[in-house]
C-alpha positions as CSV (number, residue, x, y, z in Angstrom):
1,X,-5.8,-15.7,-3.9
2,X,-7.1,-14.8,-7.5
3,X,-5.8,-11.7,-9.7
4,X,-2.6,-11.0,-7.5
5,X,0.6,-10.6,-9.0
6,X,2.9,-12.6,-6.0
7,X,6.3,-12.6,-5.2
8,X,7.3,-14.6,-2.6
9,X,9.6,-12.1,0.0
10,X,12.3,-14.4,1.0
11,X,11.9,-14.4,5.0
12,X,10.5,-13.0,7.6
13,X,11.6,-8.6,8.0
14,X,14.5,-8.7,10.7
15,X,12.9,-5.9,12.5
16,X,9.7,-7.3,13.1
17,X,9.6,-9.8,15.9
18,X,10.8,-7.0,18.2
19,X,8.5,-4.8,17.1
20,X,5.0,-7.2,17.8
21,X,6.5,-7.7,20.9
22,X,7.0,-4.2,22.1
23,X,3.6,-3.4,20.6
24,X,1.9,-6.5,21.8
25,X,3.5,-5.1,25.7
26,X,1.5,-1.8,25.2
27,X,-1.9,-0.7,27.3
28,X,-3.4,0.0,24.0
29,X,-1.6,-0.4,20.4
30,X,-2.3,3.3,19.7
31,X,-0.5,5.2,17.3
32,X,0.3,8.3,15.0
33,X,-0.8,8.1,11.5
34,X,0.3,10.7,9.1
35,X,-0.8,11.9,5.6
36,X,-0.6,14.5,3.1
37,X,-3.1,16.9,2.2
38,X,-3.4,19.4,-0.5
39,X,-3.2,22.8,0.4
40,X,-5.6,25.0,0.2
41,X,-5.2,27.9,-2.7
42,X,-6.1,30.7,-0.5
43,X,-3.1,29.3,2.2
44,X,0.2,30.7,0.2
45,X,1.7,27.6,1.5
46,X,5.4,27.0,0.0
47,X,4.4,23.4,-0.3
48,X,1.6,21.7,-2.8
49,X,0.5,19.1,0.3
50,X,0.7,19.7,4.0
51,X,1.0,17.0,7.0
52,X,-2.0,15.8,8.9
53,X,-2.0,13.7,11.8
54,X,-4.0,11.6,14.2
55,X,-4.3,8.6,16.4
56,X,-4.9,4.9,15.1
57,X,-5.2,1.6,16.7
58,X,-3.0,-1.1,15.3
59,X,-5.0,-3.9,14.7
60,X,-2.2,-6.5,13.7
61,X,-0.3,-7.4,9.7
62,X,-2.3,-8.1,6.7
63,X,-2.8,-11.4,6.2
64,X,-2.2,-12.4,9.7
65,X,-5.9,-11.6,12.0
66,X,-5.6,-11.6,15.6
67,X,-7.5,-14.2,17.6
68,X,-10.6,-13.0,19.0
69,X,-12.9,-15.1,20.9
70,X,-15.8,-12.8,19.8
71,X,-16.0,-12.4,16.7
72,X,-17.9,-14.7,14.7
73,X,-16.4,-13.9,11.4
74,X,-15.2,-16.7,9.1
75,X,-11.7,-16.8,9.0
76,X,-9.3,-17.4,6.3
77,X,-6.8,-20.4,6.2
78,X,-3.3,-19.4,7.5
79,X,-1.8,-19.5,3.8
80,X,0.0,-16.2,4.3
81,X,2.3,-13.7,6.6
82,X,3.3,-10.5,5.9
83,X,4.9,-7.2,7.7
84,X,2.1,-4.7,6.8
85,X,0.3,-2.9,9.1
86,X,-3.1,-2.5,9.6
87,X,-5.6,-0.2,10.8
88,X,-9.5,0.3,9.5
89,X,-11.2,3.8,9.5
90,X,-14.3,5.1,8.0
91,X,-14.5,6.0,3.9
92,X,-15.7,9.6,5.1
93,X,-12.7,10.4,6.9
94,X,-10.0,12.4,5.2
95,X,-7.0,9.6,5.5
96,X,-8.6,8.0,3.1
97,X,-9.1,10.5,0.4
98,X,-5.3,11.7,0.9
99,X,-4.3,8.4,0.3
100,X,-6.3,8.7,-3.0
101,X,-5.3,12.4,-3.5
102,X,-1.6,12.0,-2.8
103,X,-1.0,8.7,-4.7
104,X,0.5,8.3,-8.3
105,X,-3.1,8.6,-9.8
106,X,-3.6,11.8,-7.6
107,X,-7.8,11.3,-7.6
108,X,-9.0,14.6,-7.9
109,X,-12.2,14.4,-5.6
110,X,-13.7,12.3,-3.0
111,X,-16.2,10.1,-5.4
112,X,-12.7,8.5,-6.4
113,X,-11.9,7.2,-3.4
114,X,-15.0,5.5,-2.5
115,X,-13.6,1.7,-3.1
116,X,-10.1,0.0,-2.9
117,X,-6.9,1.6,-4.0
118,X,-4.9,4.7,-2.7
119,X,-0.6,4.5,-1.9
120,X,-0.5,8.1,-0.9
121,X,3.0,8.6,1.3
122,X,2.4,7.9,4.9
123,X,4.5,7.5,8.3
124,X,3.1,6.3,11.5
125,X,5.1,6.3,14.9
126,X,4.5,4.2,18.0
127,X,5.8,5.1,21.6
128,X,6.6,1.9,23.0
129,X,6.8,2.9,26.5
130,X,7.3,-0.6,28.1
131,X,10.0,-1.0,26.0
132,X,11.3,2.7,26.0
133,X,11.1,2.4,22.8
134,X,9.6,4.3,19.2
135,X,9.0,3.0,16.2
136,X,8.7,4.8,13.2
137,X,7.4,3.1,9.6
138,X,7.4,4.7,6.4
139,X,5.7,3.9,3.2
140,X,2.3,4.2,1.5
141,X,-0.9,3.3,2.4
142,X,-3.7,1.6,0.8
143,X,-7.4,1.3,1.1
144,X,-9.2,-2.1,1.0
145,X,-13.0,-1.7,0.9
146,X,-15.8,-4.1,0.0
147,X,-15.2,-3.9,-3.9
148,X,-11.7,-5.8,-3.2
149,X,-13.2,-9.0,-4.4
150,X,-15.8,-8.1,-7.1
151,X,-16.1,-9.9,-10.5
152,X,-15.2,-6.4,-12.6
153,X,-11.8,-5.1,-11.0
154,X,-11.0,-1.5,-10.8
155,X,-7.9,0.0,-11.3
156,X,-7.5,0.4,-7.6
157,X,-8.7,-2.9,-6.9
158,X,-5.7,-4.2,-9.4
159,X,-3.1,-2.0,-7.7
160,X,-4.2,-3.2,-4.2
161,X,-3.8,-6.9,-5.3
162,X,-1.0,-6.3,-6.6
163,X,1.2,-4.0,-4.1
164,X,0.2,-5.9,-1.0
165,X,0.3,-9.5,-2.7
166,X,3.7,-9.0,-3.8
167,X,4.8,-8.2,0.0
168,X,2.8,-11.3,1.3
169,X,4.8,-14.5,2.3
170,X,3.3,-17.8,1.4
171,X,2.8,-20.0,4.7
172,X,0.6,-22.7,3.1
173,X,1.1,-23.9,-0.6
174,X,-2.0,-26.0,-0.3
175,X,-4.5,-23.4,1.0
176,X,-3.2,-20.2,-0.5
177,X,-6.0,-20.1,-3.4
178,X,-8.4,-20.4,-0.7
179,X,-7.4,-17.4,1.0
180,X,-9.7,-14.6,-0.3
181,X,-9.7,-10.5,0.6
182,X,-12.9,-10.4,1.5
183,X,-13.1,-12.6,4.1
184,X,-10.0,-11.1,5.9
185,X,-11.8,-7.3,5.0
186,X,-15.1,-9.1,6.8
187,X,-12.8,-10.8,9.7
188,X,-11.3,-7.5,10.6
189,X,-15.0,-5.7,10.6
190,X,-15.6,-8.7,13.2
191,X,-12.6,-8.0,15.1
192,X,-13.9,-4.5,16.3
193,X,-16.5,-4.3,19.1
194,X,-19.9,-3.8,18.5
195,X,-19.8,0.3,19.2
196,X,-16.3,0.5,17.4
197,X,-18.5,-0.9,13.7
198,X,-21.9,1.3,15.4
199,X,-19.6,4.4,14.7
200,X,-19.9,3.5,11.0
201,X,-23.6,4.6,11.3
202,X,-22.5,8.0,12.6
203,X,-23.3,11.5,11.1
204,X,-21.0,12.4,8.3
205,X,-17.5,12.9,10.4
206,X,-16.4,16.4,10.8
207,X,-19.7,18.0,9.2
208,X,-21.4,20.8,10.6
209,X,-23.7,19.9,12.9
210,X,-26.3,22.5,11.3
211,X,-26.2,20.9,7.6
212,X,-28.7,18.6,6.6
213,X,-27.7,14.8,6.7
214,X,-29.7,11.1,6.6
215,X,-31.3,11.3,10.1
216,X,-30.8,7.3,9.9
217,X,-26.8,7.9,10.9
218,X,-27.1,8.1,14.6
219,X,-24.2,8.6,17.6
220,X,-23.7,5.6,19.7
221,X,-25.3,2.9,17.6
222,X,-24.2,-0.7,18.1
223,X,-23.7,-3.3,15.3
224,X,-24.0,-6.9,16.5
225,X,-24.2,-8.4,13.1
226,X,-21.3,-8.7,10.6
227,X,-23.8,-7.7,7.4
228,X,-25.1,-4.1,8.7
229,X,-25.4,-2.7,5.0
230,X,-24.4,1.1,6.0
231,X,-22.1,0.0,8.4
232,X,-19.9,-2.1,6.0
233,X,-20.6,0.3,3.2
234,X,-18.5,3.2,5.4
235,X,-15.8,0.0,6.2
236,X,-12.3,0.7,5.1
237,X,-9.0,-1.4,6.2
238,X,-6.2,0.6,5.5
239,X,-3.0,-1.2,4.7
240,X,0.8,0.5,5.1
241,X,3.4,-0.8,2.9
242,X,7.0,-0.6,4.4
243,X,9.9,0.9,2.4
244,X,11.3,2.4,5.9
245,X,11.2,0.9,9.3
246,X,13.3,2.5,12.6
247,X,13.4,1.6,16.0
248,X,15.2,4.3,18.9
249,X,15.8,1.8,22.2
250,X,15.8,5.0,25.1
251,X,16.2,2.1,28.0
252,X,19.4,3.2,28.8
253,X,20.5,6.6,27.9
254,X,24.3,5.4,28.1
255,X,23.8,2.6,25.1
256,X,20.8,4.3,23.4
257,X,20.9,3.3,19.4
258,X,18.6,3.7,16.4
259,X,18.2,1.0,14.3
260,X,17.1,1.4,10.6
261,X,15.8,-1.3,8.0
262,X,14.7,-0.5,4.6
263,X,13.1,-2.5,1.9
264,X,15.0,-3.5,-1.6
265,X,12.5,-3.6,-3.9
266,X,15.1,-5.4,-6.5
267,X,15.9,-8.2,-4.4
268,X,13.1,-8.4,-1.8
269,X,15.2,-8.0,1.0
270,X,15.8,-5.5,4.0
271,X,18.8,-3.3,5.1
272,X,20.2,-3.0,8.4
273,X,22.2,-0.1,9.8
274,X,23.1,0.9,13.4
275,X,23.0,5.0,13.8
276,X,23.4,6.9,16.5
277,X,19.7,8.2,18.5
């Protein structure tokens, strides 16, 4: 895994077994992903960003690509484990450019948020209804596109590398320099059905329907092949970072608790405290 700066995180986050399980128990590994946005001028809101959310689909921790039967991708060695979650999106949509926009390097339009990079502030909550449970995680996200890997590194490329390496646990001495970020970028395009990477070819999301647009981008398209050159140029996987994870156990009203973890960057470790729901 070339041009990462990795530290190895001790163990395993205390919170997280629980947490695949009562996600892995739900109909559908939907959740609520939030970002910032910059206000408009003509709102006179009190803040510079407001919150914008919408529903995601967990689609398992970096580093660690759920088996699927299907997809025909190659897939990287088992070198690596981490507690970040995943999701992928289109480059279009606006999650991505607020995680550009809200980030330290604050990117001022949309053309800077075309390839990897981001680590705008972010929360996303899960209701874990078999478990009568929610889950809350706060942190940053970041973008990994199809420039993650290329021979010139950008800036964003660097801090990608860099902030999810250094929260990736090595599994496999002998096989973690074979473990590359495109492949896993390619094995999660591959891990999404054929009309999930066809919306890729859509019209621009959220344009006007009357504007002008490449009458090539079509609704309802299917992508059988892992290659489709428009479909992977839209391709993002977006990546949260934990610095806050919290649990709230509603089985039993009588011994409800929250639990909350949060990440030591010094020492690599987690924090546990019992509160009150």
């Amino acid at each position: 895994m070339a041009s990462t700066s990795h530290l190895n995180v001790p163990s395993q986050a205390p919170w997280k077994e629980a947490f695949s399980s009562h996600v892995t128990g739900m109909d559908s590994p939907e959740f609520v992903f939030s970002s910032l946005t910059p206000a408009p001028a003509h709102s006179n809101s009190p803040s510079p960003y407001l919150p914008r959310a919408r529903y995601c689909i967990f689609r398992g921790f970096w580093a660690e690509l759920p088996e699927n039967k299907h997809n025909d991708a190659p897939r990287n060695p088992q070198a690596y484990a981490s507690e970040l979650p995943t999701f992928t999106t289109d480059v279009r949509m606006q999650k991505v450019w607020q995680a550009f926009n809200s980030s330290p390097g604050q990117a001022e339009d949309v053309e800077q948020a075309q390839g990897s990079g981001g680590g705008g502030p972010c929360e996303a909550v899960w209701w874990a209804k078999n478990a009568m449970t929610q889950w809350r995680v706060r942190g940053t996200a970041f973008v990994v596109g199809s420039d993650i890997d290329s021979d010139v590194e950008s800036s964003g490329v660097r801090t990608v590398k860099s902030e999810l390496g250094a929260r990736m646990r090595v599994l496999d001495e002998v096989h973690r320099d074979a473990w590359s970020w495109q492949t896993e970028v390619t094995g999660h395009f591959g891990n999404i059905s054929p009309g999930m990477r066809g919306s890729f070819k859509n019209p621009p999301p959220g344009q006007p329907v009357d504007q002008s647009y490449d009458q090539s981008l079509k609704l309802g398209e299917k992508v059988e092949h892992l290659d489709d050159e428009v479909a992977r140029h839209n391709f993002r996987v977006v990546v949260i970072v934990p610095d806050e994870v919290e649990s709230i156990d509603l089985s039993d009203p009588s011994t409800a608790r929250r639990q909350l973890y949060k990440f030591n960057a010094a020492d690599r470790s987690w924090s546990h405290q019992e509160c009150w729901p």
